[in-house]
N, C-alpha and C positions, 0 to 999 in steps of 0.2 A: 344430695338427693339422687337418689338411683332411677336411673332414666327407661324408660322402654318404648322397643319399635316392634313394629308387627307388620310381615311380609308378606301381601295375597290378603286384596280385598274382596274375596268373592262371598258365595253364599257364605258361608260357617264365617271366614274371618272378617268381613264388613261387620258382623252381629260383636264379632270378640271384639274390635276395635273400639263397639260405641261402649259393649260392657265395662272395659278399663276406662275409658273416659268418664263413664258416669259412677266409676269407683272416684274419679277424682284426681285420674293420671294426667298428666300431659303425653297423647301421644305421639307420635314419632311413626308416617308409615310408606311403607314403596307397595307399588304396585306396576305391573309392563304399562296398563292402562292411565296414563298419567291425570287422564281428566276425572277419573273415579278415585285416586289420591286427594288430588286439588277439593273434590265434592267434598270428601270428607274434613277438609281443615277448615270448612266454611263454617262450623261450629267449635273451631280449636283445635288444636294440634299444626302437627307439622309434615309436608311432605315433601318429600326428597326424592330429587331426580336420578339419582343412584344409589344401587346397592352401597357404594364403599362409604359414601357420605355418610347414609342409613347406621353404616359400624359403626362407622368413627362416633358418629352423637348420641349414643345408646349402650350402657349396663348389659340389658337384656333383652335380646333380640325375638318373637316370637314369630314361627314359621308356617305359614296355613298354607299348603302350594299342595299340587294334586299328589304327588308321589317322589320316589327317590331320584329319580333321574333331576327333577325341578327341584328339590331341597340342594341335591349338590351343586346345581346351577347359580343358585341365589347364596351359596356359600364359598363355592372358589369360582364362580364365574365361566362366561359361554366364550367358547373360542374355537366355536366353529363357523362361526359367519366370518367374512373379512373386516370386520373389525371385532378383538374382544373386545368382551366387557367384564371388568372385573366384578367379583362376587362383595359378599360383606365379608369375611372372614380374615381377609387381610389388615383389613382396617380398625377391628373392634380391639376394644385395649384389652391387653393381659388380662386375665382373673374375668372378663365377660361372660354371659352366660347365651346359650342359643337351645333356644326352646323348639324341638321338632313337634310338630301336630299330626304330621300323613299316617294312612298307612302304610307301613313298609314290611320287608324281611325282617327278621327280627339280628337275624345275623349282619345283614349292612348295618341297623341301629349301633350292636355292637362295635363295629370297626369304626362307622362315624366320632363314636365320642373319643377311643382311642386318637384318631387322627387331628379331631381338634384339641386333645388335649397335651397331641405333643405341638400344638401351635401356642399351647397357654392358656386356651379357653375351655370351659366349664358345659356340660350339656347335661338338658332334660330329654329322655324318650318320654313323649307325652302325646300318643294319640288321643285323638278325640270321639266323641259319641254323643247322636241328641238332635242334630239336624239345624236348621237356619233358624228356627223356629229361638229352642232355646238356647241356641249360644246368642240369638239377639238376646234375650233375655236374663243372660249369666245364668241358667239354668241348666247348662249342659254339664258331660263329665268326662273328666280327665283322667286318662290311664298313665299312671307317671312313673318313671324309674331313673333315680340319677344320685349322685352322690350328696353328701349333707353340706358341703360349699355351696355348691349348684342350686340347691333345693332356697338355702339360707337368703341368695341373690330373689330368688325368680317367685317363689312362693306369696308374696304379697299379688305378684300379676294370677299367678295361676287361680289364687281364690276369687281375684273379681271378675273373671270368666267363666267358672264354674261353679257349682252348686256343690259339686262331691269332685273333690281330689285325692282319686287313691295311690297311697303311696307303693309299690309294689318290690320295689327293691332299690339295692344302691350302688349299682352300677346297668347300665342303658341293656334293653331286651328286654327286660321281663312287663314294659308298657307295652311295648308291640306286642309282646305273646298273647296275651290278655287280650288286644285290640283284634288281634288274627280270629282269635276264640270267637270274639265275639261277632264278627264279617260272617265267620263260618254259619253263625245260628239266623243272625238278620237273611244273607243272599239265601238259605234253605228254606227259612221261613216263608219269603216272598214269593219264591218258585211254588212252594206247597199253595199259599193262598192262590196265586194265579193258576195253579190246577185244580182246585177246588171251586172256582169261581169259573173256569171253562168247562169244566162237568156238569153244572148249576147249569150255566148256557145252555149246553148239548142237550141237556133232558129238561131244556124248556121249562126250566125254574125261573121264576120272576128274577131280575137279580138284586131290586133295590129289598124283596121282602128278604131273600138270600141273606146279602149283607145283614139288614136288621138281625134275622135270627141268630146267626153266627156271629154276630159280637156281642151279643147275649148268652151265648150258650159256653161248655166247656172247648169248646175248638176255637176260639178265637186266642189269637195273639194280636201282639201290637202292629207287626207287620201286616196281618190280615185289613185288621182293623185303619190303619192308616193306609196302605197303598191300595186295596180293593174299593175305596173313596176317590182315589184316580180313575179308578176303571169306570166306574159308574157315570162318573163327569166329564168321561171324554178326554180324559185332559193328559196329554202324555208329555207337559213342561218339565222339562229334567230338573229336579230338585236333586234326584241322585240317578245320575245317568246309567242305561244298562252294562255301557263296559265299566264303570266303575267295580261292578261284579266279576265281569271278563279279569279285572287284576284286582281283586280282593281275593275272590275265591280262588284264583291262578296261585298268588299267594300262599292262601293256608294251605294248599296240595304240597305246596312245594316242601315249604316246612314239614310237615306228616310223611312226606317221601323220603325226605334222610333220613327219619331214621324208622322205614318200612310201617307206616302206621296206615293201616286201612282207613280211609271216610268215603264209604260208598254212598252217602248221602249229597254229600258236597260235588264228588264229581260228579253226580245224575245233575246238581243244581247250575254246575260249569256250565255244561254240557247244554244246558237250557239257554242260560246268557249267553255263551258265544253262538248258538243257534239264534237268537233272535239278534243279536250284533251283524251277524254276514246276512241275513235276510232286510238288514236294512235300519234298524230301530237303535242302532251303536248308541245316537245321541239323544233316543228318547227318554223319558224318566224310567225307571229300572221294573216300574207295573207294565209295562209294554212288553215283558218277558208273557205275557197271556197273549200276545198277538202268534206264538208260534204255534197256538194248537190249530187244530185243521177242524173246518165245518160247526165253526160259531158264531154267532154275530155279536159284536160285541157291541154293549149300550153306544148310543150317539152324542149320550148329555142331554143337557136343556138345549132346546132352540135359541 
């Protein structure tokens, strides 16, 4: 029986975690936070106090962790504190599979599967897309690139997570591309709503009748329509934090830079996230990019 673990219980991967369970897996998960592993095995499964354990007991490994730096952490391990601590990758048996979620370069994706597959293990580039909401739900979607071994392993986990897994090609990159593509239109979008919704403000447009008309009308998008519902409620709980923009959209520049691609859209939209990141809002939820404009008052929420 082919076993799976899942690394990084947070928003999106707590949601993936219960998805596989309630496809009917046993799962298997680490987490830095040990007592939100432990929560989760109080309905089944299994948690483990280390990454190496984590390989050694698991087929297929799946990675929810914020970015490259922590995927490589959680795979060869931290050693820069005075004690290491080894990764899972030492330990997972030949022919294993490890399933990446982040967003990343598309070119580290690249070298990643190269390097673990000169260790003997098998990878998915498989960003994600959909929010906490439906990856609780297995309704989210997976951006996937990897070879038909890989796929063969891992594919029964990926579809109890997701709703739509597209296959994009068969070697690691062409998930990320697709996942960068898609960072690009989400952080542009949000920036647009949050300046459409600070002009609303400035000329003293109501904002909740605002909102109403514009997600009725041809100018609403989903980003409008879901984080302008932050704005209104006051509510700046990081669902998705604004540096997470700071290194999405750092990201796709970078990409588009090698090989001289103009997105003057994207960098006005950088441009905007790290302006509200050093004025203070780094950790707030990524609508709080409408705090940088100047002479608005923005809703309070309910009392």
């Amino acid at each position: 029986m082919t076993t799976v673990g899942l690394i990084g219980l947070g928003a999106m991967g707590s949601g993936m975690a219960a998805s596989l369970r309630r496809a009917g897996h046993s799962v298997q998960v680490f987490d830095v936070r040990r007592e939100v592993a432990e929560a989760f095995t109080h309905a089944g499964g299994t948690a483990h106090d280390t990454l190496a354990s984590l390989g050694a007991a698991c087929d297929v490994i799946v990675s929810v962790v914020v970015n490259a730096a922590q995927t490589e952490s959680v795979l060869f391990g931290d050693t820069t504190g005075s004690t290491p601590t080894p990764g899972c990758a030492a330990s997972m048996k030949p022919g294993s599979v490890f399933v990446m979620c982040s967003t990343v370069d598309p070119n580290w994706s690249v070298a990643l599967e190269a390097r673990l597959e000169a260790m003997g293990l098998r990878y998915v580039d498989a960003p994600i897309s959909g929010g906490a909401a439906k990856a609780a739900s297995g309704q989210m979607t997976m951006m996937t690139a990897g070879k038909p071994e890989a796929y063969a392993l891992a594919e029964p986990f990926l579809n109890a997570m997701a709703a739509k897994v597209y296959k994009l090609g068969d070697s690691a990159g062409a998930g990320s591309k697709v996942k960068i593509i898609n960072q690009l239109l989400a952080g542009v979008h949000i920036a647009a709503a949050a300046e459409a919704m600070a002009l609303g403000l400035r000329e003293g447009v109501d904002a909740a009748a605002l909102y109403e008309v514009i997600t009725n009308s041809a100018g609403n998008s989903w980003m409008f329509e879901n984080r302008m519902a932050h704005v209104l409620a006051a509510d700046y709980t990081p669902l998705s934090a604004v540096d997470i923009f700071v290194k999405d959209l750092g990201i796709v520049l970078d990409m588009a830079r090698a090989s001289k691609f103009p997105l003057p859209l994207s960098s006005t939209a950088h441009q905007m996230f790290m302006q509200a990141s050093t004025a203070g809002f780094a950790k707030e939820d990524d609508s709080a990019v409408i705090k940088i404009f100047p002479g608005i008052e923005l809703p309070k929420g309910k009392a």
